[in-house]
TORMIMI-917919 format. One line per 3 residues: number of its first residue (from 1); for each residue x, y, z of C-alpha. Coordinates in steps of 0.2 Angstrom, whole numbers, always signed. Example, Ala and Ser with C-alpha at 12.3 -4.5 7.8 and 13.67 -1.06 7.14 Angstrom:
residues 2
1 = +62 -22 +39  +68 -5 +36 $
//
This chain:
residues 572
1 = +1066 -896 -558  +1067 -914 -556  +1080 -923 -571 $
4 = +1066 -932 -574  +1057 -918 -579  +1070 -911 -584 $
7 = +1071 -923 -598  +1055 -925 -602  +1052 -906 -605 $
10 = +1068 -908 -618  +1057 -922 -628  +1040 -912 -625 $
13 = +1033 -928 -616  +1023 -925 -600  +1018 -940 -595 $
16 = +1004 -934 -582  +996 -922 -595  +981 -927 -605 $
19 = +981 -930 -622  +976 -914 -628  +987 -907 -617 $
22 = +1001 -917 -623  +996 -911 -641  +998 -894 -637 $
25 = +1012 -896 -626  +1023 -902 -643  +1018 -891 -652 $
28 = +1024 -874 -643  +1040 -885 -640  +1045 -887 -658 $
31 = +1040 -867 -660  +1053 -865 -645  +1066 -876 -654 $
34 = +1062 -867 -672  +1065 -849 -663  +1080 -854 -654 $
37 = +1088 -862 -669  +1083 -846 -679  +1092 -835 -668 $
40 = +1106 -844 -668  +1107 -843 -685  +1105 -827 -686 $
43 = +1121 -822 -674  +1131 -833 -683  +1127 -825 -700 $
46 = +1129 -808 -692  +1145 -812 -686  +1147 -821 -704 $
49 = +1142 -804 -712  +1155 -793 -699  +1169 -804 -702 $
52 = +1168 -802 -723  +1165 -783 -722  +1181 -781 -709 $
55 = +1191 -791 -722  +1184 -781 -737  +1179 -763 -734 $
58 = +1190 -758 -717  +1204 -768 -720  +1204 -761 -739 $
61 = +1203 -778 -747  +1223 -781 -740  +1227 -800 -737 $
64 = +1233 -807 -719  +1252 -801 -717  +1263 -817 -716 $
67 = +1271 -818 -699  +1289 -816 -702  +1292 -806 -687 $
70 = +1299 -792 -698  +1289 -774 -703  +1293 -774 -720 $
73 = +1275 -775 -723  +1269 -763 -712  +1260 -747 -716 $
76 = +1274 -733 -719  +1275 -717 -711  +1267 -704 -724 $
79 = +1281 -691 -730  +1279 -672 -728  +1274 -662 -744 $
82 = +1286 -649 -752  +1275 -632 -756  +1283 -616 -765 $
85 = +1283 -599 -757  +1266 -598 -762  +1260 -613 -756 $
88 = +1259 -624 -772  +1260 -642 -771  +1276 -646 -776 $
91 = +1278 -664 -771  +1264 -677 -760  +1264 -695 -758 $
94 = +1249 -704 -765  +1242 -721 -758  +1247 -734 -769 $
97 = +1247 -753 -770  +1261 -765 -773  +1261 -784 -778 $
100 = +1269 -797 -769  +1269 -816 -770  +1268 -829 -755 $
103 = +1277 -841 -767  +1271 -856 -754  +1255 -854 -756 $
106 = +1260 -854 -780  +1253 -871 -784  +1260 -870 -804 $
109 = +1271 -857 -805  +1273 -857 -823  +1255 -857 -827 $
112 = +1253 -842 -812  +1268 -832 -820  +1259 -834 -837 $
115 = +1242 -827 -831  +1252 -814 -822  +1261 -808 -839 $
118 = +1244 -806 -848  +1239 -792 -834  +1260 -785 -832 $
121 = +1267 -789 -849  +1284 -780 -846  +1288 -793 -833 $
124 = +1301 -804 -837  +1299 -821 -836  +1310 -830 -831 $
127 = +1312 -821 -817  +1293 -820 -813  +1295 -838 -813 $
130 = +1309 -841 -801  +1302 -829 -788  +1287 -839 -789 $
133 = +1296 -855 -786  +1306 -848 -772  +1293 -856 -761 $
136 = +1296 -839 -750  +1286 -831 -739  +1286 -815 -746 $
139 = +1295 -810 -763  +1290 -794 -772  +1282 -794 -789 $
142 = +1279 -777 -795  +1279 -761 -785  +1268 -746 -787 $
145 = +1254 -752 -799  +1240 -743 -806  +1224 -745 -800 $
148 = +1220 -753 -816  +1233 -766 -816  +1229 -769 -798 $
151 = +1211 -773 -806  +1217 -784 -820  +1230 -796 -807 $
154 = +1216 -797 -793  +1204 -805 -807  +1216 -815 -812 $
157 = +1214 -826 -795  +1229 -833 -793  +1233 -841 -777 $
160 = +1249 -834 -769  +1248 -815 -776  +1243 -802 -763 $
163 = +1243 -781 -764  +1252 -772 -749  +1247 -754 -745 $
166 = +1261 -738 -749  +1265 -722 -753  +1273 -717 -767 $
169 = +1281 -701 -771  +1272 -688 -785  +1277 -674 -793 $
172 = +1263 -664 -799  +1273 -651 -810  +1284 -665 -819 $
175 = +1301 -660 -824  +1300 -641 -818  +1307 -644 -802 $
178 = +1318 -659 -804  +1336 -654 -799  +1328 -645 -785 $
181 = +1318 -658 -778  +1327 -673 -782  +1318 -688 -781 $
184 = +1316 -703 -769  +1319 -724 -771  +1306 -736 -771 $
187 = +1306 -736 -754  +1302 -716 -754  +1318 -712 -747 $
190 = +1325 -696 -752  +1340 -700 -767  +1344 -682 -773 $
193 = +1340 -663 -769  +1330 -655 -758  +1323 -675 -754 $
196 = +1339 -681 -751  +1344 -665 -739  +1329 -664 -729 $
199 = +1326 -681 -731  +1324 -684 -712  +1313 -666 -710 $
202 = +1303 -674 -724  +1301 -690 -713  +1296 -682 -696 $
205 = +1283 -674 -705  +1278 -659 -695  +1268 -649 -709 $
208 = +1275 -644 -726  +1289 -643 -732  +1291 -623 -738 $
211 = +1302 -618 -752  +1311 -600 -759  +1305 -603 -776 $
214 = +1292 -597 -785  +1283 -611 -796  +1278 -595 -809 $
217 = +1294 -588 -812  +1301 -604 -814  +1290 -608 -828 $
220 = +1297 -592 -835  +1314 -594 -832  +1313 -612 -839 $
223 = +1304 -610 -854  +1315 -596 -859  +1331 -606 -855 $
226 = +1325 -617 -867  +1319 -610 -880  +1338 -601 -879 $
229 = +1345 -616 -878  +1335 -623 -893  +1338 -607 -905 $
232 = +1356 -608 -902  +1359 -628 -901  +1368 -628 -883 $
235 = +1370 -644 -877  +1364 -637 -860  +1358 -620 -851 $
238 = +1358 -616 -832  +1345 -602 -825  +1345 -593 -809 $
241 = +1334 -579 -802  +1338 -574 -783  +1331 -562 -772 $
244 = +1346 -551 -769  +1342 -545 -751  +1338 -563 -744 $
247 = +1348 -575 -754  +1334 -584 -758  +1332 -594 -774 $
250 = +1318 -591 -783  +1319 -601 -798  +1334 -612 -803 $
253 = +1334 -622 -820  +1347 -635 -825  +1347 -643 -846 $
256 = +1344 -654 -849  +1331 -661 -836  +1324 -677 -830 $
259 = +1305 -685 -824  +1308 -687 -804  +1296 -701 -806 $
262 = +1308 -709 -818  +1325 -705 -816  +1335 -721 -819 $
265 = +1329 -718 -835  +1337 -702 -837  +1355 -701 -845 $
268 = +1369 -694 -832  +1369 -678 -841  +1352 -672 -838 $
271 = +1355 -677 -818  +1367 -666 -817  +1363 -649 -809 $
274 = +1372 -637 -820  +1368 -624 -809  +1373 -629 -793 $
277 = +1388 -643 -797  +1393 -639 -811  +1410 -628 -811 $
280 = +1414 -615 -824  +1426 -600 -828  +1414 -586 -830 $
283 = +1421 -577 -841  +1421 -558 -841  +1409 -558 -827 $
286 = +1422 -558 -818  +1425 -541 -821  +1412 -535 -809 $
289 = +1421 -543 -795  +1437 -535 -801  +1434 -517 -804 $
292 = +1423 -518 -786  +1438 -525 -777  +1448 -511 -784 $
295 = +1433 -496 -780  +1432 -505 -764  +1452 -505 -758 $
298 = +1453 -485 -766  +1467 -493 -780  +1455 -485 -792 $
301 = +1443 -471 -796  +1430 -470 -809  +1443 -459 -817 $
304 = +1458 -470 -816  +1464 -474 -834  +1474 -491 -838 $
307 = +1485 -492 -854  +1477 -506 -866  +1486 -500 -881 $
310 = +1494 -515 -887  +1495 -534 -878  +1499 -537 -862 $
313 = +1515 -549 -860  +1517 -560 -845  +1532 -575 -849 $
316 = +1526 -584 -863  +1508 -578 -859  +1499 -563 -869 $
319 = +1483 -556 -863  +1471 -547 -878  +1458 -537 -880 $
322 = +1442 -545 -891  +1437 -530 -900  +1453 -519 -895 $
325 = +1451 -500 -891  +1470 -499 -893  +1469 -484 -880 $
328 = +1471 -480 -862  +1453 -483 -854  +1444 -476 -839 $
331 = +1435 -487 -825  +1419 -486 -834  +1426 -491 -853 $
334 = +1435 -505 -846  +1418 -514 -841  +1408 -508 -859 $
337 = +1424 -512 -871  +1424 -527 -857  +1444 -525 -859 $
340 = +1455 -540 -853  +1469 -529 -853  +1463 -515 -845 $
343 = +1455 -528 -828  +1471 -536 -827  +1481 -519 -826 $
346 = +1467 -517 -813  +1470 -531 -801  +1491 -528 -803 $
349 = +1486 -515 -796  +1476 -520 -779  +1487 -538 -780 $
352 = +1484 -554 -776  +1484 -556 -760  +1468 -542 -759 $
355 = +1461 -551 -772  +1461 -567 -765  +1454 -561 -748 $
358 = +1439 -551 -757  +1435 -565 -767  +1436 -576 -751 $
361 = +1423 -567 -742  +1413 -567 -758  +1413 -585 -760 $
364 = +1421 -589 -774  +1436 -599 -766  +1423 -613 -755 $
367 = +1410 -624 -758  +1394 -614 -759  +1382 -613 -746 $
370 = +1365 -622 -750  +1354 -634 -746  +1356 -645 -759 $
373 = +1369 -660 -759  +1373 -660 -778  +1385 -644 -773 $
376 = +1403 -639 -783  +1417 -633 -777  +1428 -622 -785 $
379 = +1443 -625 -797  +1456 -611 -789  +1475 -610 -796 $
382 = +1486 -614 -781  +1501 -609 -781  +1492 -591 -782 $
385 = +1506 -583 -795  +1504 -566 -803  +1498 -573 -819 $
388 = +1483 -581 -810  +1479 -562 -802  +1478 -555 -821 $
391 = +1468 -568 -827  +1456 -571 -814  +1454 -553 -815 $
394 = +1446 -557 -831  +1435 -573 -827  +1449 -585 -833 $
397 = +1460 -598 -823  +1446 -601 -809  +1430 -610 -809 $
400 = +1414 -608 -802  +1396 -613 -802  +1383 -600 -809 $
403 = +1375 -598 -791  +1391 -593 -786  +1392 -579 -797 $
406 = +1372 -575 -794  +1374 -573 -775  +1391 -564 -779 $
409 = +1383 -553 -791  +1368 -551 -778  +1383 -545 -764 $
412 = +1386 -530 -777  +1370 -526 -780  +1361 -526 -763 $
415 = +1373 -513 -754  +1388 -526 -751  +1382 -538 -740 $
418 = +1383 -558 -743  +1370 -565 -736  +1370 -586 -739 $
421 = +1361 -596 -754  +1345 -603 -749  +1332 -614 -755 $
424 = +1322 -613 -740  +1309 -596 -739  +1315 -583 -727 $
427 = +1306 -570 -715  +1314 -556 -720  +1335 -555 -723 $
430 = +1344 -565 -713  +1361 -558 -706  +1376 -554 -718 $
433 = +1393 -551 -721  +1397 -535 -725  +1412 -536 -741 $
436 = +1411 -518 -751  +1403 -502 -744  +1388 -495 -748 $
439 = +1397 -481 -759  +1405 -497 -769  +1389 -506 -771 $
442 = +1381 -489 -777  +1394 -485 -790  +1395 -505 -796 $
445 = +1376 -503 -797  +1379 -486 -809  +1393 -495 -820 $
448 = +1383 -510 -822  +1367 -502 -832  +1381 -492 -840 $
451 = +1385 -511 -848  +1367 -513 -856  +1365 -495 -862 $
454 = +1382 -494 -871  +1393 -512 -870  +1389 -529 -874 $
457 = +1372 -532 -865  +1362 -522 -874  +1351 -534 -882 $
460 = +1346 -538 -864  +1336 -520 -863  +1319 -521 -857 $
463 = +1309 -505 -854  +1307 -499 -838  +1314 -512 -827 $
466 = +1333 -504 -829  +1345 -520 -830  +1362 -518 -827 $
469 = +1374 -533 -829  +1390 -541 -837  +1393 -553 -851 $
472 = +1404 -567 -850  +1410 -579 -863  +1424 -592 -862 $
475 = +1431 -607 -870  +1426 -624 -862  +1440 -634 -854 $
478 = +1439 -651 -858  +1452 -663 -852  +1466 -648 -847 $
481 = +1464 -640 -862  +1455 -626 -869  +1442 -630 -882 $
484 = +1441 -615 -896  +1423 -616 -903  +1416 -624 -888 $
487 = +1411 -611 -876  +1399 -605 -861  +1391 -589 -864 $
490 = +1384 -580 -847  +1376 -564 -843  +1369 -559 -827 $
493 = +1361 -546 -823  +1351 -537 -808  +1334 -527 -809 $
496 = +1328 -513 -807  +1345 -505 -804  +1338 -489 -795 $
499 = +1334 -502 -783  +1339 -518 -784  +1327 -534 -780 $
502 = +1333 -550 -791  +1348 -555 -800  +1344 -564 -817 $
505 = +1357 -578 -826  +1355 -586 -841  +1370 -598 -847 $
508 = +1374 -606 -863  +1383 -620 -864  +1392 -623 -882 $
511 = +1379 -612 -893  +1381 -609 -909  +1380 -595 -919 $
514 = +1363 -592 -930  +1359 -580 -947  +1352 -569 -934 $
517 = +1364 -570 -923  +1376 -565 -939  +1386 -581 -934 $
520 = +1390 -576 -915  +1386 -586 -902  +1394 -574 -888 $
523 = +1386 -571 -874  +1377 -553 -876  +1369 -561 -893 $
526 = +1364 -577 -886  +1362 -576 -867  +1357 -558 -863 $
529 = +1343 -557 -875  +1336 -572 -864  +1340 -563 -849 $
532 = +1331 -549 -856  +1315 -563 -860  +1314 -568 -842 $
535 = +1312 -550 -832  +1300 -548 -846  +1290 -558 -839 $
538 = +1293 -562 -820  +1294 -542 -817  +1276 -542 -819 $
541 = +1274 -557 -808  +1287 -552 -792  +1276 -533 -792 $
544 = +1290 -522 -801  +1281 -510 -811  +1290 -500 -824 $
547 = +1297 -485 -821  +1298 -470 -832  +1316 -466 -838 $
550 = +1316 -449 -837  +1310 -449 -818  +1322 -436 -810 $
553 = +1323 -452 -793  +1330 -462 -809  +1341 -452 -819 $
556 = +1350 -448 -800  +1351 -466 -797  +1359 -471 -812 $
559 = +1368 -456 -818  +1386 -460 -823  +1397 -452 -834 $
562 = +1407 -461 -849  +1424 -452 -852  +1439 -456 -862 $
565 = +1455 -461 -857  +1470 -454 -857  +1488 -455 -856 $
568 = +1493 -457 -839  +1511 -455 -833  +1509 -473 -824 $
571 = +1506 -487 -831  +1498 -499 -822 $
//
């Protein structure tokens, strides 16, 4: 084609046509021209149409990142959940959206903070006001909003505010799990407990993170530590339950607690983990470890008898009975009169040198083993002098943290191996270290259900499930001295003793005394009966069925018998 003809055919003119043909000519030009401009109308509307529903429906409504060469904005990595031996959700991260400002594109920011306040009235203004003036790129206004405050700011419409997609950490069971846990910053990384310790694990994110507790027994455990520790006005409780085979924690309370999804609003105290950092002396708990060091080393039979007629006089020191015999006793009575004088006649007998390496390979002397980095060490006297062996010996002049004393008591009870504290659920028990024999562990396992029928834990008794365990009561120490009327009340206690499964701990810290209670806040009025409470109800719940005392499996099992004491020619 010619560009004479060319052109002609872009007017419609063609000169050597007719008139009519002319006429017809025009006309099925301008219908060209009308489709062509139609079709371009309609691919730019349709590229119009993508371009608004990319912005708005896959994009998720975000606004343009600025670009600062930096990530800060970017999408983050989503964090692994943390699921109980069961499977329960215990912690997830949700999608959530954050508010930030693009303070150069604020035209009045005291008229934008002002609008902003009616939709986020905590805000503070003036400093609303000056991050909006910063004429930044990027400056953070809220974190974490609702999905109905991010309503109310987006139809606002102020210039400059834009939403960035995160995740934020929830936890669906509140409080029940917060000193195991822990919690995470703003930024969802791990601040405390299990966050903080497996905080990179968590990061990685290959599956779920899976737990050693039980999210039924530690609403148990927990509502019965507190109703304790409300009865009683303590000022805080601790509660443990382990599997005594694995070492596995399967519920752990510490009280007061916190909201992980609020803890800078919690008070110091109800951050701390009672039952993992906090250090006490135990009290006549400690009478367990002393009388199996001293079954364990042959320095005593179940017949030995100690003198406990009067005082025992050490320097300046004097070591008392609290309700006195004021007679020789016998292995078994020592533990059910829980005699001071009698256990420390006891360790002067196996010394301290034996009962520092027994109480090593226990783990009384070393941080405890778990993972968890809100972890105590131990208060142990150094230099070790003979008055520390006799009072030790009774729970007094060393201090430990109630998990401690669970996966010590659960070294007794389990046929003598210590098998490491855990928070993480195990296949099956992990390798041990063997500390007392199975002949010590089975007579250890005799003498403690001899302490609920006849001693000072019989208001722990619950039918069927056989406990066997140990009170403890002691004055705090507070600044280097001891406290009178302030003190922590224990018991611990392993069940079904025919065949041990879980050891149970329940402690008191400062309870008073109720009419009930005829005015003593000791530990087998205040601590065992809650003991007792919690096997109640987890037994049910861990598949221990009661077992009928007069079985003849049962009456072999825990057959022991309680002889008086007599005079012996030593005097130990």
């Amino acid at each position: 084609m010619s560009f004479m003809r060319f052109s002609y055919w872009l007017r419609g003119d063609r000169p050597e046509l007719g008139p009519d043909q002319r006429e017809r000519l025009a006309i099925e030009t301008a219908r060209n021209r009308i489709f062509i401009t139609g079709a371009m109308f309609i691919v730019g509307f349709t590229w119009i149409t993508y371009g608004l529903v990319d912005a708005s429906v896959l994009r998720q409504g975000n606004e343009p990142a600025v670009a600062s060469g930096t990530d800060a904005r970017e999408l983050k990595t989503e964090r692994a959940d943390i699921v109980d031996r069961n499977g329960i959700l215990l912690a997830t991260d949700l999608p959530t959206n954050s508010l930030y400002a693009d303070a150069r594109v604020v035209k009045d920011p005291v008229e934008s903070a002002d609008m902003l306040l009616t939709a986020l009235p905590d805000l503070d203004r003036d400093t609303l006001i000056r991050h909006l003036s910063s004429r930044k790129a990027f400056v953070w206004i809220r974190r974490n909003l609702t999905p109905e405050q991010q309503y109310e700011v987006n139809s606002l419409g102020v210039p400059g505010l834009n939403f960035q997609r995160e995740e934020r950490r929830v936890y669906p069971h509140g409080r029940l799990f917060s000193h195991v846990l822990g919690f995470t910053d703003i930024d969802n990384n791990g601040i405390a407990g299990a966050e903080r310790e497996f905080d990179n694990e968590l990061r990685i994110n290959n599956g779920p993170l899976q737990l050693s507790v039980d999210t039924r027994v530690q609403y148990a455990l927990e509502e019965e530590v507190e109703s304790a520790m409300e009865t009683y006005s303590a000022v805080g409780a601790a509660g443990l339950v382990m599997d005594v085979y694995t070492g596995e924690v399967i519920a752990m309370t510490s009280l007061p607690n916190f909201d992980p999804h609020r803890p800078g609003q919690a008070p110091a105290d109800a951050r701390f983990n009672r039952s993992t950092l906090g250090v006490y002396e135990m009290g006549s708990v400690f009478k367990l470890f002393n009388t199996a060091i001293a079954l364990e080393t042959g320095s005593a039979t179940l017949n030995s008898a100690y003198d406990a007629t009067e005082p025992l006089r050490v320097a300046r020191f004097s070591i008392r009975d609290y309700h006195g015999e004021n007679r020789w006793l016998t292995v078994p009575e020592i533990l059910v009169h829980s005699s001071n004088i009698g256990s420390a006649r006891m360790a002067m007998a196996f010394g301290g040198a034996t009962q520092q390496k027994y109480l090593k390979k226990l783990g009384m002397l070393d941080k405890p083993e778990i993972e968890l980095p809100e972890v105590g060490g131990p208060l142990v006297p150094n230099p070790w002098r003979e008055i520390n062996t006799m009072t030790i010996a009774f729970g007094h002049g060393i201090a430990v943290t109630p998990l401690q004393v669970v996966n010590g008591i659960s070294t007794i009870a389990n046929g003598g191996i210590r098998r490491p504290s855990t928070i993480l659920r195990q296949d099956g028990a992990p390798a041990g270290e063997r500390v007392f024999s199975r002949e010590t562990s089975d007579l250890m396992r005799r003498l403690m259900r001899l302490v609920v029928t006849e001693g000072s834990g019989k208001n722990a008794e619950v039918a069927g499930y056989f406990l066997g365990g140990k009170t403890g009561t002691s004055e705090k120490l507070v600044n280097g001295r001891y406290v009178k009327n302030a003190r922590m009340s224990t018991f611990v206690a392993a069940f079904p003793m025919q065949d041990p499964k879980y050891v149970v701990l329940v402690t008191l810290d400062e309870p008073k005394g109720t009419k009930k209670t005829y005015g003593f806040a000791t530990a087998g009025w205040v601590s065992a009966p809650a003991v007792g409470k919690v096997v109640t109800r987890i037994a049910p719940l861990l598949g221990i069925e009661p077992a009928n005392a007069k079985a003849p499996e049962i009456e072999q099992a825990l057959q022991i018998e309680l002889r008086k004491g007599e005079r012996k020619l030593a005097s130990f």
